[in-house]
C-alpha positions in Angstrom: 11.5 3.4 -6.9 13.6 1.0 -8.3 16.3 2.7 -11.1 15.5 1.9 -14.9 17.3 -1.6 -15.7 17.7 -2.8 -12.3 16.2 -5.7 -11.3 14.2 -5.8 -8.3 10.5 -7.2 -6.8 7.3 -5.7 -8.0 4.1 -5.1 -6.8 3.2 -7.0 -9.7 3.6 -10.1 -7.4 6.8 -11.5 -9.8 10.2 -11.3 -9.7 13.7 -11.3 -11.2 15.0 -13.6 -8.8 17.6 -11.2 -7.8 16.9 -11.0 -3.4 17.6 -7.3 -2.4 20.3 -8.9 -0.4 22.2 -9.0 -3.0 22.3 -5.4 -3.8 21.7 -4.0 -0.7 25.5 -3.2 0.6 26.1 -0.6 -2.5 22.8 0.4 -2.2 22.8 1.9 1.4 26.3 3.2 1.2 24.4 5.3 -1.0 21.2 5.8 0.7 23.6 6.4 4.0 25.4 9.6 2.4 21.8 10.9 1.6 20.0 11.5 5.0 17.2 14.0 3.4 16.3 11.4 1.7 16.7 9.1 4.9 14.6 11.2 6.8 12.0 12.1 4.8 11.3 9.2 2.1 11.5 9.2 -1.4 8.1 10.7 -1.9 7.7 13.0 0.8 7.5 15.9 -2.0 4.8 14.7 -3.5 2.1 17.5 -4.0 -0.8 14.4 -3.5 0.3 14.0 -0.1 -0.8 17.5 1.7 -3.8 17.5 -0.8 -4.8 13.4 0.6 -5.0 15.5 4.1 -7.2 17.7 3.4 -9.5 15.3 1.5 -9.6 13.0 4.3 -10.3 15.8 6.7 -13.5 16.4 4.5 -14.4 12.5 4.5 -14.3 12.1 7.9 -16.5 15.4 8.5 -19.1 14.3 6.3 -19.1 10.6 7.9 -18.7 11.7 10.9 -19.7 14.7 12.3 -23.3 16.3 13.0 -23.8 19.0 9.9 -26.7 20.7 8.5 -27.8 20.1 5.3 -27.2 23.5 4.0 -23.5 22.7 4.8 -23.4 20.3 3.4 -25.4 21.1 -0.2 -22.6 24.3 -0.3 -20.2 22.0 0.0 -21.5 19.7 -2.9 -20.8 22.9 -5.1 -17.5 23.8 -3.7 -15.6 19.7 -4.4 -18.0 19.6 -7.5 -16.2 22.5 -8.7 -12.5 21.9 -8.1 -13.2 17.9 -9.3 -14.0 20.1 -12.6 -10.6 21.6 -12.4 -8.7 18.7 -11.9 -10.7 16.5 -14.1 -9.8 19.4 -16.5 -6.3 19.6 -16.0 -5.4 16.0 -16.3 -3.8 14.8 -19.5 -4.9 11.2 -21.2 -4.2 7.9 -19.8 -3.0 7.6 -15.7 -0.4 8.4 -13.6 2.4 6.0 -13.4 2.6 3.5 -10.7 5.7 3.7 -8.3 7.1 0.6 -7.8 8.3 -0.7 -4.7 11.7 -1.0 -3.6 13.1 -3.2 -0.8 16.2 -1.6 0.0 14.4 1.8 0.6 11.7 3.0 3.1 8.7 0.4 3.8 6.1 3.8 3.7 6.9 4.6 0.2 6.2 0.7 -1.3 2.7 2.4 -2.0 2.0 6.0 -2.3 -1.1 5.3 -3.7 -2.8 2.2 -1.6 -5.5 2.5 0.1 -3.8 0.9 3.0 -0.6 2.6 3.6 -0.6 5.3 0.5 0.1 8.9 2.3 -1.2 9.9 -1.8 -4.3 8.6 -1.4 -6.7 9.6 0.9 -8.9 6.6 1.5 -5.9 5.2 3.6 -6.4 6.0 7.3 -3.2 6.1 6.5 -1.2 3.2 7.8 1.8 4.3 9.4 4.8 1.2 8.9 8.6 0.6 9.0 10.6 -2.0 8.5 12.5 -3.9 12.6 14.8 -6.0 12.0 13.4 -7.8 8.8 9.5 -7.3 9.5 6.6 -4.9 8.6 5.7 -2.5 12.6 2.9 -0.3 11.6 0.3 2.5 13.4 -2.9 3.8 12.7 -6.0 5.2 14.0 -9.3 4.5 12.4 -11.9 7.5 11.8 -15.6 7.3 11.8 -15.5 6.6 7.5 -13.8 3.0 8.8 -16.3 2.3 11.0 -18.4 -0.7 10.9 -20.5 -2.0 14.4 -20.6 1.4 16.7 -17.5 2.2 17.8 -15.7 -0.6 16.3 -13.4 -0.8 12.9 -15.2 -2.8 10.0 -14.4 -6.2 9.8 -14.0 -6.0 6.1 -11.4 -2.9 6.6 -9.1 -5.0 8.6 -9.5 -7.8 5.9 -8.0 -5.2 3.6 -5.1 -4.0 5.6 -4.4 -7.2 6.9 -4.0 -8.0 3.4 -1.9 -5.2 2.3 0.5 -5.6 5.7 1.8 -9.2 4.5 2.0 -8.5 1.5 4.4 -5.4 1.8 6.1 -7.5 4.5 6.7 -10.0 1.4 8.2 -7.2 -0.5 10.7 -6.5 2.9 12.0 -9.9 2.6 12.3 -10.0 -1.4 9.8 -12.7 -1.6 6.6 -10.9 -3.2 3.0 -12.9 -4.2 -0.2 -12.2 -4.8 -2.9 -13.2 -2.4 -3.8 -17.0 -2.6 -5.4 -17.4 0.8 -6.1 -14.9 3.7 -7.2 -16.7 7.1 -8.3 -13.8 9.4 -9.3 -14.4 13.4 -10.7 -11.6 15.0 -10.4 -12.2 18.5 -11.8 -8.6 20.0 -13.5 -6.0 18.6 -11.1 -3.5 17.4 -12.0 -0.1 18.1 -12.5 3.0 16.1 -10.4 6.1 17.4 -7.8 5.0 18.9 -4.3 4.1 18.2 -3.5 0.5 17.4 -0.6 -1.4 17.0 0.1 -3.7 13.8 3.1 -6.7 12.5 3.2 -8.6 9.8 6.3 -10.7 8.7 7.2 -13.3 6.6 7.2 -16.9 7.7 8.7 -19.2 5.3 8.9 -20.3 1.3 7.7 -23.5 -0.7 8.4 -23.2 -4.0 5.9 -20.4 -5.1 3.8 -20.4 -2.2 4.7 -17.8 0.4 3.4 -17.7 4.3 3.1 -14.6 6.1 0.9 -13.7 9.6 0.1 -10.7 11.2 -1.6 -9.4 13.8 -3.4 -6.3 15.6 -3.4 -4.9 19.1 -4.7 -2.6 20.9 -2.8 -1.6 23.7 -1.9 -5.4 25.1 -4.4 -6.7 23.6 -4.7 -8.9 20.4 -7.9 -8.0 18.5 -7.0 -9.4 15.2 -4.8 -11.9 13.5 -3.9 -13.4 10.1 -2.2 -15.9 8.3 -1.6 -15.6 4.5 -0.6 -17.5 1.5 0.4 -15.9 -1.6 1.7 -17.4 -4.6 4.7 -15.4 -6.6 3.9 -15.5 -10.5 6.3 -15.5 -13.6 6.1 -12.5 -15.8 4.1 -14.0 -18.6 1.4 -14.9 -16.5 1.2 -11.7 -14.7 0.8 -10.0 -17.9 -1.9 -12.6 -19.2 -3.6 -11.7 -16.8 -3.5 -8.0 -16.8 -4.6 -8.4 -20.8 -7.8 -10.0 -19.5 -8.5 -7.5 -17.0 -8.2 -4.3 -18.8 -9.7 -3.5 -22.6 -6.8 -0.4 -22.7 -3.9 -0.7 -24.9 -2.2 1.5 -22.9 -2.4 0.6 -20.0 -1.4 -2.9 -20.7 1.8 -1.5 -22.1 2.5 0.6 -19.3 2.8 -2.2 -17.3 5.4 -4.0 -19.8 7.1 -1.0 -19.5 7.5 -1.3 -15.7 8.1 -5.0 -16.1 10.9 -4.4 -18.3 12.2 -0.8 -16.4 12.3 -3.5 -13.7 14.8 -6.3 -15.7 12.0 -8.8 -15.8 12.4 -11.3 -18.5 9.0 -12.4 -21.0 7.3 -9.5 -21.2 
């Protein structure tokens, strides 16, 4: 997560204008002299992680696997219960939203996405890392992704295809919002099996941003994309946020990571 009053890119899709090039050398001295937190990622201690596990464990088992209904009714009681609890527990409004940094580990852009987000458990998770300037990711899709028999949904790889460029965006300080995603799916890309994923950035034209990707299985390419996304200024980001959301505070906890973040006209 980016300090508070240094400028850096957002997930918002804007930014300072500051590249993380700029930064960087101070930056890993730092990050160098710290190998815990080399090794294990700025959010590794995060309590949501072990508990995503377990809750994925449960989704695919109730996709998945051949259980009785009585199972599955005592189960209903069990998560109904504990949802209670945490329902209970929580205090008003929502969790603050990590922003990304591109100086530190690619993994922890997200904890929450439903792509790469080790907090939340619809992510298979995606497993990525930033070589030498671009997004390398694993995963292995269980039955809860599965669309034709034995085959990933389409729509699934849509999503991650989506979320891959635009975290490899982030990597090279150059962050958008999707405009355009042209996807080719070449084979059918199966279910259960470990796959191999790239995106990286391509080039820059004024707000527009290009960025492909692709999918393989083994040697084989099953899916590829090519993205545009557009970077926006702070006041239109947050234009748009007002017209999204009817909730005060939400819209200010946003200004308040714009600003934590340096950015200006918010």
């Amino acid at each position: 997560m980016t300090p508070e009053g240094e400028p850096g890119v957002s997930d918002f899709g804007i930014s300072s204008g500051e590249l993380p090039g700029r930064r960087a050398a101070g930056r890993a001295a730092d990050r160098a002299a710290d190998s815990d937190s080399d090794s294990a990622g700025a959010g590794s201690d995060d309590p949501r992680f072990a508990l995503a596990i377990e809750v994925r464990r449960i989704i695919s088992a109730m996709v998945g696997l051949p259980l009785e209904d009585d199972e599955l009714e005592a189960a209903t009681g069990v998560i109904s219960a504990l949802a209670d609890r945490l329902e209970g527990a929580a205090g008003a409004g929502r969790r603050p939203r990590a922003q990304p940094d591109p100086v530190g580990a690619a993994q922890d852009f997200f904890p929450t996405s439903p792509v790469i987000g080790y907090a939340n458990p619809l992510a298979p998770p995606v497993v990525v890392e930033a070589v030498n300037g671009e997004l390398h990711g694993m995963a292995l899709f269980d039955y809860q992704y599965e669309g034709p028999p034995t085959c990933v949904h389409g729509g699934v790889i849509a999503m991650v295809f989506d979320e891959m460029l635009g975290a490899a965006n982030i990597l090279s300080g150059n962050p958008g919002m999707t405009g355009t995603l042209t996807i080719r799916y070449r084979k059918p890309t199966p279910l259960l099996t470990p796959l191999r994923l790239e995106a990286k950035f391509v080039r820059r034209e004024g707000r527009k941003i290009y960025t492909t990707g692709t999918i393989h299985h083994g040697d084989v390419l099953t899916a590829e994309a090519e993205g545009i996304f557009i970077e926006l200024v702070p006041t239109e980001f947050m234009k748009i946020v007002s017209e999204n959301s009817d909730s005060p505070e939400a819209i200010e906890q946003v200004r308040a990571d714009a600003r934590r973040l340096g950015l200006t006209g918010t």
